[in-house]
C-alpha positions in Angstrom: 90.6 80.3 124.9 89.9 77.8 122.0 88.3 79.0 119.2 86.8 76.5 117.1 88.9 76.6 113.8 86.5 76.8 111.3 85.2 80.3 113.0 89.2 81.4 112.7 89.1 80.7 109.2 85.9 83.3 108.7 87.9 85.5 110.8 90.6 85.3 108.8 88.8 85.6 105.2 87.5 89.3 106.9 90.9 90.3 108.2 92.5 89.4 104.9 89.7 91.4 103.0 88.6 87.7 101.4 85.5 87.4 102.5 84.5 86.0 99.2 86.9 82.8 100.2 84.7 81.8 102.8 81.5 81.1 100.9 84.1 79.5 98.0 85.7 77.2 100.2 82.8 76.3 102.7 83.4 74.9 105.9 80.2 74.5 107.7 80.4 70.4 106.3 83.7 69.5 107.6 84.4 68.8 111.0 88.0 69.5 112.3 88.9 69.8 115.1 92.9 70.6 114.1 93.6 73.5 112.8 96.4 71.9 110.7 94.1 69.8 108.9 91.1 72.9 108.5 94.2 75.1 106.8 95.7 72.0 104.8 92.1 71.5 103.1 91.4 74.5 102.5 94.9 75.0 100.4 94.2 72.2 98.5 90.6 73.1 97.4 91.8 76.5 97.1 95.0 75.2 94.4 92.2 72.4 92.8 90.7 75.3 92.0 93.4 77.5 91.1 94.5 74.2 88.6 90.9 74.4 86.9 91.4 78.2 86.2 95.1 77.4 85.1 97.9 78.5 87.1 99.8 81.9 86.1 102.3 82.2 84.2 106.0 84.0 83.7 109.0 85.0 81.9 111.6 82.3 83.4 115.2 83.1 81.9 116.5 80.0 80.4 120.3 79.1 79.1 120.1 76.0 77.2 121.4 74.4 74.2 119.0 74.9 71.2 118.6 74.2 67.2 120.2 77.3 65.4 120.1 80.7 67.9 117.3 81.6 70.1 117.7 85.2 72.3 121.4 85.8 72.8 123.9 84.0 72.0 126.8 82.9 74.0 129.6 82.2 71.3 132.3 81.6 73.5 130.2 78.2 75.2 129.3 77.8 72.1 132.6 77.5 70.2 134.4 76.2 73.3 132.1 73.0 73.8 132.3 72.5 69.9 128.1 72.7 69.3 128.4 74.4 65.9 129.7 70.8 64.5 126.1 69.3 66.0 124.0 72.6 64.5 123.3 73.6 68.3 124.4 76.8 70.1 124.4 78.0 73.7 121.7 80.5 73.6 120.1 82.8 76.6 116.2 83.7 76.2 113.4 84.1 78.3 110.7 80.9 78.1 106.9 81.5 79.6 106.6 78.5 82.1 104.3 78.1 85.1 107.7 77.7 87.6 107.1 81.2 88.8 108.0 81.9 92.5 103.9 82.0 93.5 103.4 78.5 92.4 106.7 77.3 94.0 105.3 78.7 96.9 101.8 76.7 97.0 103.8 73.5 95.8 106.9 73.2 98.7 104.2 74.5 101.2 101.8 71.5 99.4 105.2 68.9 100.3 106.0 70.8 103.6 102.1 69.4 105.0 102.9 66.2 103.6 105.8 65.4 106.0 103.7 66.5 108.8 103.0 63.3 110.4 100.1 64.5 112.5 97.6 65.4 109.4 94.3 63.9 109.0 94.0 60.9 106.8 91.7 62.3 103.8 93.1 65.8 103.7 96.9 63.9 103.2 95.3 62.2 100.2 93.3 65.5 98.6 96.9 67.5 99.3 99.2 64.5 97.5 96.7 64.9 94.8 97.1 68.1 94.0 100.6 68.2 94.9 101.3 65.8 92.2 99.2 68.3 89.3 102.0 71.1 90.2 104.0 68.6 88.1 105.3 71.5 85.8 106.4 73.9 89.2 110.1 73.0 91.0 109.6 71.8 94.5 112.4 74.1 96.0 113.1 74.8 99.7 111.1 78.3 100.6 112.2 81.0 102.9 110.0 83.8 104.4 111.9 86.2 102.4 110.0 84.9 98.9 107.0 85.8 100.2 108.0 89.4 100.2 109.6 88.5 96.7 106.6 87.8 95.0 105.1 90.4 92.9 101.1 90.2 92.6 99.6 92.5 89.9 95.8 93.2 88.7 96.1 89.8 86.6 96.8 87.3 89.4 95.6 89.3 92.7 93.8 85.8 92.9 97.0 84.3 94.4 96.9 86.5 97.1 95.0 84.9 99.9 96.1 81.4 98.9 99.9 83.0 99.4 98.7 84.1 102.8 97.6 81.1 104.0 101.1 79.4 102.4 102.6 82.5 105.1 100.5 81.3 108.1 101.5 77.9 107.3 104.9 78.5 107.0 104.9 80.0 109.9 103.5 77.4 111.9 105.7 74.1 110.6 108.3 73.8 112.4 111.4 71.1 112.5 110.4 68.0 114.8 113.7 66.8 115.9 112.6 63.3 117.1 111.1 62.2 114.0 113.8 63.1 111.8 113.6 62.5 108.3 112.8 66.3 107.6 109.5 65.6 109.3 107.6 68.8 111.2 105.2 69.7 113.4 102.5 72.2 113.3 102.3 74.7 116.2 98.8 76.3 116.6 98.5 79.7 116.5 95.0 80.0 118.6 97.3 79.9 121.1 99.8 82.6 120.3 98.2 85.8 122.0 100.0 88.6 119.7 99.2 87.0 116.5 95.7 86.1 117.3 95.3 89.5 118.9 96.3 90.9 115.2 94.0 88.7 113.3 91.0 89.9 115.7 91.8 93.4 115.5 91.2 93.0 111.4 88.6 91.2 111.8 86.5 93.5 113.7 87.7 96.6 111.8 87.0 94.7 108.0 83.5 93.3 109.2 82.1 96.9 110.2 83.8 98.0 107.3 82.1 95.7 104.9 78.6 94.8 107.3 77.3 97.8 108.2 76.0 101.2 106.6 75.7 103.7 109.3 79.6 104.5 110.7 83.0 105.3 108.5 84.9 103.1 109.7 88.8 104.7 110.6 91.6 102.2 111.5 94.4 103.6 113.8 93.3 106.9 113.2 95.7 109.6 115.6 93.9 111.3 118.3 95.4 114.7 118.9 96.3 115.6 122.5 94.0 118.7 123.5 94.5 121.6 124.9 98.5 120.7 125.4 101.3 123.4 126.3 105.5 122.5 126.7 108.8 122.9 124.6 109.0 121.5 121.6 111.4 118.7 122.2 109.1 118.0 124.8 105.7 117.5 122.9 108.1 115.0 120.7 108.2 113.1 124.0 104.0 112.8 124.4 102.9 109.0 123.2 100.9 108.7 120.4 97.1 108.1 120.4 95.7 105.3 118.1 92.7 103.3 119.0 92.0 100.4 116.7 89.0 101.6 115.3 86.7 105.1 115.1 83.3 104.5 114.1 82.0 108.0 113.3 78.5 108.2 112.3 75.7 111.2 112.2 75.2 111.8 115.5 77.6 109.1 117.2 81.5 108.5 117.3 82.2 105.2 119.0 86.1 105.2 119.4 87.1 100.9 120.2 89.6 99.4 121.0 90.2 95.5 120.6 91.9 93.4 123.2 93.0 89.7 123.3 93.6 88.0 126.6 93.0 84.2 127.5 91.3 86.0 130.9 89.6 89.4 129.7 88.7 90.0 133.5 90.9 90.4 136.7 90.9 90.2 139.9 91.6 88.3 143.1 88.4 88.7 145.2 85.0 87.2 144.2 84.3 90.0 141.8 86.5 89.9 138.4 87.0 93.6 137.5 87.7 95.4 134.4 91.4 95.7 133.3 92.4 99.1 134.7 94.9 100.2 131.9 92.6 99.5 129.5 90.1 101.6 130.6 92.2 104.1 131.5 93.6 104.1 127.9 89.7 104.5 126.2 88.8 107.3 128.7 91.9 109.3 127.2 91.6 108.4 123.6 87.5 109.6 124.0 88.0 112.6 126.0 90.7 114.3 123.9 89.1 113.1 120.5 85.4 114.8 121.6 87.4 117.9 123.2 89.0 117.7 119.3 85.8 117.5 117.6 83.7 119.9 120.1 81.7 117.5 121.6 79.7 116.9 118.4 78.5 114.4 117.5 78.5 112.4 120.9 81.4 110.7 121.6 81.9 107.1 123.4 83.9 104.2 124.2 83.9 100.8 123.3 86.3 97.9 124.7 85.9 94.3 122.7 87.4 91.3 124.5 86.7 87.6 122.5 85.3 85.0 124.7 84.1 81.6 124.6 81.1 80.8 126.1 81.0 83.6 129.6 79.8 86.7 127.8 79.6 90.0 129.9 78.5 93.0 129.0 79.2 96.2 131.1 77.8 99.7 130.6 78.9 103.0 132.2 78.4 106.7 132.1 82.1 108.4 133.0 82.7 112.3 132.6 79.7 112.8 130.3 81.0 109.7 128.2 79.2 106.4 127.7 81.5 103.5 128.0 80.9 99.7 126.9 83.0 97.1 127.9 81.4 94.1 125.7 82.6 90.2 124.5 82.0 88.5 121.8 81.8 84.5 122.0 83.7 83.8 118.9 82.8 80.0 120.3 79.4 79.7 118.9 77.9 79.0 115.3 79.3 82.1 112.7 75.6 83.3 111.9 75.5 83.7 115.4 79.0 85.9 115.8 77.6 87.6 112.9 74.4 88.6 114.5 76.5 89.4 117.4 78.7 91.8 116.4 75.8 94.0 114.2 73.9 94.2 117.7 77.0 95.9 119.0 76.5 98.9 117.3 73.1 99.4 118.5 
């Protein structure tokens, strides 16, 4: 399934809860077909614009030899390196510089697409270009663990989906052994099945959250087993029930659940079927949730599969319980997707 990357890039503005950065950052002008080269252009307009705000700042510790005493004093470099017979003194104090972690972040991740030989030719240039205004910030090797280092407050919550996207990046650079030279390659995450499976099950349950008036949205809500009898230590041993997403509105509760497969259908004769497990899996998160609930208000079942291009949509009438099996082509234009996934609800 390939996903044209400028639609993953929407996705990923809802599933982040930045929808704002996709109308910031448009897309809709730049053809890429890479997704290296979509995500490395939209760092770099993201940091241009970052620069023009000014970049945030911090409390860096310093030891340094000043003019007269500055924080605390360390007398023993001091008198051991002679500085008092040059008026200096080894002092320790705390200087506000930009070379805090979140801009060391942006910058090696700004140098880490620069040795990535296969980058388009202008987005190279617009990321050098802002690589070199991060003159003040150290370029310093980052690990995954800073990520979960950095400390985001009220002030600067505007780093946070540009530190994301540094995350994804990271994430997807790795060593390329036969260029050498510390070059890497980018490995595309459309085509790894759990992670894309994560960013889809956001995005649905952040675009009904934010699209739509007439359901509360509920993510991973727990549905209670119903009507259950054994030993303690026994009920311990029952799975949990979490569908992605309960819509409950007035007189309607849709309980869906988001899958990701490359093939959302199966089957070996000429007539694809519905994955079994999965709808065996609905059926028993919406019959214990309306037995929960009394029946009211109606309660039914929705499975979303993405597609690109074949589009099916299946309805059925189980037990009392309306069922949907339904696609989404996540291949066509985004007003379209849009459109799309509104005129599921109705």
């Amino acid at each position: 399934m390939s996903i044209p990357v400028r639609n993953v890039y929407y996705m990923l503005c809802y599933a982040w809860e930045h929808w704002a950065e996709g109308e910031r950052v448009s897309v809709d002008d730049v053809d890429f077909d890479r997704t290296q080269d979509l995500l490395a252009h939209i760092l770099a307009e993201g940091t241009a614009r970052l620069l023009k705000r000014g970049l945030d700042r911090g409390y860096i510790p310093i030891a340094d030899d000043v003019q007269g005493i500055r924080g605390k004093l360390d007398f023993a470099n001091t008198t051991k390196r002679a500085l008092l017979a040059r008026a200096q003194t080894h002092c320790s104090f705390d200087e506000l510089r930009h070379d805090v972690l979140h801009n060391r972040i942006l910058k090696a991740t700004l140098g880490r697409l620069l040795r990535l030989d296969a980058l388009d030719d202008d987005v190279r240039g617009r990321v050098a270009r802002v690589h070199r205004r991060l003159d003040a910030v150290s370029e310093v090797p980052i690990t995954r663990k800073d990520f979960r280092s950095v400390q985001l407050h009220r002030n600067n919550r505007f780093y946070d989906f540009l530190l994301r996207l540094c995350l994804l990046i990271h994430d997807q650079l790795i060593p390329d052994p036969e260029a050498g030279n510390g070059r890497t390659r980018f490995r595309d995450f459309r085509d790894d099945e759990a992670r894309m499976w994560q960013v889809f099950e956001q995005f649905v349950h952040n675009f009904f959250r934010r699209e739509q008036q007439e359901f509360r949205v509920r993510a991973q809500r727990v549905v209670a087993w119903h009507d259950v009898h054994a030993e303690p230590d026994h009920l311990a041993r029952l799975p949990e029930m979490r569908p992605d997403l309960v819509l409950e509105g007035a007189d309607r509760c849709i309980v869906l659940d988001t899958k990701f497969y490359k093939e959302a259908l199966k089957g070996r004769g000429a007539v694809a079927k519905v994955n079994s497990g999965h709808l065996y899996q609905l059926f028993t998160y919406v019959h214990n949730s309306a037995a929960a609930h009394g029946n009211q208000p109606a309660h039914e079942g929705m499975l979303l599969y993405p597609v690109v291009r074949d589009t099916f949509a299946f309805d059925y009438r189980i037990a009392g319980f309306r069922f949907q099996v339904r696609s989404i082509d996540l291949g066509q234009e985004w007003r379209k997707i849009h459109e799309d996934m509104l005129a599921l609800l109705n």
